[in-house]
N, C-alpha and C positions, 0 to 999 in steps of 0.2 A: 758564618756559613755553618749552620747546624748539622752537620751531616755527620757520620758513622763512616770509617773507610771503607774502600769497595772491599768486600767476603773474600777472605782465602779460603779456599778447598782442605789446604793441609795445613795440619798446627804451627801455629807460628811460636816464637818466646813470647812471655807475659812478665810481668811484673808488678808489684809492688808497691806505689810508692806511699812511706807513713810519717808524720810527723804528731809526736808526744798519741794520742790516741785516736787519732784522724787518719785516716790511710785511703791511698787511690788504687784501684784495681786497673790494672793495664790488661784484656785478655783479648785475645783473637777469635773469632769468630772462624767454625770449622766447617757450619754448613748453616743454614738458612731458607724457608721456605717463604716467598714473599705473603703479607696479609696473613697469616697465624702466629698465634701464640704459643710460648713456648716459658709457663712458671717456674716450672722443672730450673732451679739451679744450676743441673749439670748439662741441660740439654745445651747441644753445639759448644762446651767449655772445654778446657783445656788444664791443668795443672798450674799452676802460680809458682812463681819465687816471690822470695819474700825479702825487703831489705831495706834499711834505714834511710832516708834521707839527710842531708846536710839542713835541716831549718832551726830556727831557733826553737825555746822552751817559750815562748811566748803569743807565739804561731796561735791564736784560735780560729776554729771554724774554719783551719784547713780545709780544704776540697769542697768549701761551699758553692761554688761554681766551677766547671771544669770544659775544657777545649783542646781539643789536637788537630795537628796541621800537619802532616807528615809525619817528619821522625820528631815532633814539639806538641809538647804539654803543657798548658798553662792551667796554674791553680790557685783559683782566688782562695785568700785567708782574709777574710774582713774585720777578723775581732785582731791582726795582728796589733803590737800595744807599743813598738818599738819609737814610734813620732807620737805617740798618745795613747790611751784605753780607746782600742775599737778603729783605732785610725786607719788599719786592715794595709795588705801586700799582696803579691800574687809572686806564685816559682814557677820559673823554667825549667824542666825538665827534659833528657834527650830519652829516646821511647828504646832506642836501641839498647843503650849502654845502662839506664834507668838513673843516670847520673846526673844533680842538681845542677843545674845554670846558675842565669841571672837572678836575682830576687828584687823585683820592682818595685818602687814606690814614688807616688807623686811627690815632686819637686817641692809642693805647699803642704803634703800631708799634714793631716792634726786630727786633734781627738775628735771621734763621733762621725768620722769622713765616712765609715764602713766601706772603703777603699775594697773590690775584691768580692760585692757584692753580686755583680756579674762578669763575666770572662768572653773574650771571642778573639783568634788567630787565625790568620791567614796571609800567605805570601810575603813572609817575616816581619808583618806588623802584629801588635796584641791591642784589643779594645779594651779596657777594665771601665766598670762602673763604678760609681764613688757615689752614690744617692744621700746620704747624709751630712754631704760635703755644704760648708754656710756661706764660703764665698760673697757667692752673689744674692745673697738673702737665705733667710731660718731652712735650711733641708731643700735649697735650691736644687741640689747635687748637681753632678758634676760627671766627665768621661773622662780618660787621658789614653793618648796612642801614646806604642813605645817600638820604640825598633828591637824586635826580636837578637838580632844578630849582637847590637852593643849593650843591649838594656838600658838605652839611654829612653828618655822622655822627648816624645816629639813636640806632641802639642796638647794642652789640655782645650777639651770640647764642651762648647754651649752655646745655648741658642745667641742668637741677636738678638731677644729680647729676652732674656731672664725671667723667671717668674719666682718666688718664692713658694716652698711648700711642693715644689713641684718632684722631688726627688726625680730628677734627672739621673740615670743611670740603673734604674732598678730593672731593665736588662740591655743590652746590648748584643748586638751581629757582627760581623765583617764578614765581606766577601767582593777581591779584585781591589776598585780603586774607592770604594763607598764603604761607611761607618753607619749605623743604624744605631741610636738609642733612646727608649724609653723613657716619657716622663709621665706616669700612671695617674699622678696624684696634682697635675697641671691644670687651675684655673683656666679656664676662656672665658675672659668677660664676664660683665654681669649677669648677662644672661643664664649663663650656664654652669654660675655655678661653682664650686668643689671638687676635684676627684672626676671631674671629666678627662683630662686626659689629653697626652699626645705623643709626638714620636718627633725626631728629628735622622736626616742624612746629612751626613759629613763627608767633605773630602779627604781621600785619606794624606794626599802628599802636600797638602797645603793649610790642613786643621779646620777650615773654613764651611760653617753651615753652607748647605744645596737648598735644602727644600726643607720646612714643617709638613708634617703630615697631621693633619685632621679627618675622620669622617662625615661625610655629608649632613648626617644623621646625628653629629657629635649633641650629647647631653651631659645635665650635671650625674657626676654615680657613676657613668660608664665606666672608667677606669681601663680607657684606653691608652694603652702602652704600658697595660702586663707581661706583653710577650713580646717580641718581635725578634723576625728573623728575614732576611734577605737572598736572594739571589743572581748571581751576575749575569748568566749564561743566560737568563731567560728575563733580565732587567725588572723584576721587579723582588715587590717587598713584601712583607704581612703583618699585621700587627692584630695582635687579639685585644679583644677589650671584654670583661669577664661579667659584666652589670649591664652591657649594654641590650636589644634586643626586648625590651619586657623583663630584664633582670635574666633572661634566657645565656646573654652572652654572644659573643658576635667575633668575628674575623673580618679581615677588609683587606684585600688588594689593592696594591701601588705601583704604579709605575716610576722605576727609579731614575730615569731622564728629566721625567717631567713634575713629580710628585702628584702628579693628580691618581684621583681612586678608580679604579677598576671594575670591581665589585665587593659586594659585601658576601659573607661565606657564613652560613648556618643549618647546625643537624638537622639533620628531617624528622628527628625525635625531640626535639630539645624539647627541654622544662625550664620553670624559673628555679632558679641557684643552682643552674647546672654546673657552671664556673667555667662553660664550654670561653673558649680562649688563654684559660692557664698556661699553656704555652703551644709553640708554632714553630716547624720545620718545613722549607720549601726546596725541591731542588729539582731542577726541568719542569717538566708540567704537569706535576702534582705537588702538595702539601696536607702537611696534616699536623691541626686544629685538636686538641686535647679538651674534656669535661672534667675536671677531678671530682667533680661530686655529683655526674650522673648515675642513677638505677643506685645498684647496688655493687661498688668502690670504683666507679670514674669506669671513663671509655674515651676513646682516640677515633677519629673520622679520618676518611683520606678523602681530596676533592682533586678535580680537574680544574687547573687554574685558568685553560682557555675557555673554557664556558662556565667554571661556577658548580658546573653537581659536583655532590658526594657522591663517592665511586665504592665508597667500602668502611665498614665503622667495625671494629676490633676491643672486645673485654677481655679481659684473662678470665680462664677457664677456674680457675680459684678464686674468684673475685670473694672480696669480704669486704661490710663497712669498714669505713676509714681505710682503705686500701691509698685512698688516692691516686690512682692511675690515672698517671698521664699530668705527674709532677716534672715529668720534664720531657722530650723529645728527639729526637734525632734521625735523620734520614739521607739514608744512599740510594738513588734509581729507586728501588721498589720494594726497599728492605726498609723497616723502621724500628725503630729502638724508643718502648716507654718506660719510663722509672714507672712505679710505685714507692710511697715512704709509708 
């Protein structure tokens, strides 16, 4: 569930959290105007504390993917080194208190897993990605659910038919009783190919594949299952895929009952290597579909998921090359939040 909490009006506490020279920003959000932008650092912020976490000195690429669910923080470390170089961990953290938890790791962890490569929590379960995980063939990768409350390992996630190459987990969702995760770099057949792509749903209380997701449209290149994101409230799913389209880039609607496609979702400006599907937030009946390397430094689109239009497309006011906007996403109601790196 990508989403941003709902806006408080008045300052709330912030936090900190840092490991060796990695550190997470906790801050609240003081006011918000929906569909504008706001570069300004300080616009809508608040003051920070600042203070150490419990992780180890081995911790890399702390806060390479990041997730909250309440008063819970989950932070993938994929280079952590503790089961291997790179074999990666994800922390717990409470929002309140800023104080570490659980510190996770699969059961099989080992070198090269990048365990922590993507993050997602909801309703005291965590999804972590593990994409370089060899299991089941060379960078098949791999997901693992873990129960928030014990930090135990529920179940580790993959398809029913495994693919090798496919780095499974290169990003993952949750939200309710379904698991969403990407396999970007997934064969389909002869036909198709390389790096065409896919996505799979998982049950969350039983580990067990739902549905693959494919587009209709699926080709070799696509590289779909760069992004994906889910929603329960309105059953379905998104998955970007950033080659596909004419090399334009492409989004696709799923219904999460049934796994069939809905529709496909594309900018009404789009170019080739726009990178339009670098990532994807959906929540009620809109979503919004990220370009990082449209115009000049990336742009974010919002669509109406019940018919398919773009309703609204948003730059920053600062834009520069290599800005990358819309490295990452997140969305409450009608409020949306884009990295730039």
């Amino acid at each position: 569930m990508k989403r941003i909490g709902t806006p408080q009006r008045t300052a709330r506490h912030s936090q900190l959290l840092h490991a060796g020279t990695r550190a997470l920003a906790l801050c609240a959000i003081t006011s918000a105007s929906p569909w504008t932008t706001a570069p300004s650092a300080q616009a809508g912020a608040i003051q920070m504390d600042r203070f150490d976490a419990n992780v180890t000195q081995n911790s890399y690429n702390f806060g390479y993917d990041v997730s909250i669910d309440g008063t819970t923080v989950l932070a993938g470390a994929r280079g952590d080194s503790l089961n291997g170089t790179n074999a990666g961990a994800a922390y717990l953290f409470d929002v309140t208190t800023g104080q570490q938890g659980f510190v996770l790791r699969p059961d099989d962890g080992q070198t090269g897993d990048l365990f922590g490569s993507s993050v997602g929590i909801d309703g005291g379960f965590a999804v972590i990605g593990a994409n370089g995980n060899d299991t089941n063939g060379d960078s098949a990768g791999a997901a693992y659910l873990f129960d928030v409350t014990t930090g135990q390992q529920r179940f580790r996630l993959a398809p029913d038919v495994p693919v090798a190459g496919a780095q499974l987990g290169e990003d993952v969702d949750i939200d309710g009783a379904t698991a969403i995760v990407g396999a970007r770099t997934e064969r389909i057949g002869a036909d198709f190919g390389f790096n065409a792509g896919a996505a799979y749903l998982f049950d969350v209380a039983t580990g067990a594949q739902r549905h693959r997701l494919v587009p209709d449209d699926l080709a070799g290149g696509d590289q779909f299952g760069e992004s994906v994101a889910l929603d329960a409230d309105s059953a379905t799913a998104i998955v970007g895929a950033t080659r596909a389209n004419d090399a334009k880039g492409a989004a696709y609607l799923f219904d999460l009952n049934t796994g069939q496609q809905l529709r496909q979702l594309t900018a009404d400006d789009g170019a080739a290597s726009d990178d339009f599907g670098s990532s994807v937030a959906i929540d009620g009946s809109l979503a919004v579909v990220t370009a990082t390397s449209h115009g000049n430094g990336g742009a974010a689109y919002v669509f109406d998921i019940t018919t398919g239009d773009q309703v609204a497309k948003f730059t920053a006011s600062d834009a520069r090359d290599g800005d990358f906007l819309g490295n990452s996403v997140a969305l409450s109601g009608r409020i949306a939040v884009v990295g730039a790196h």
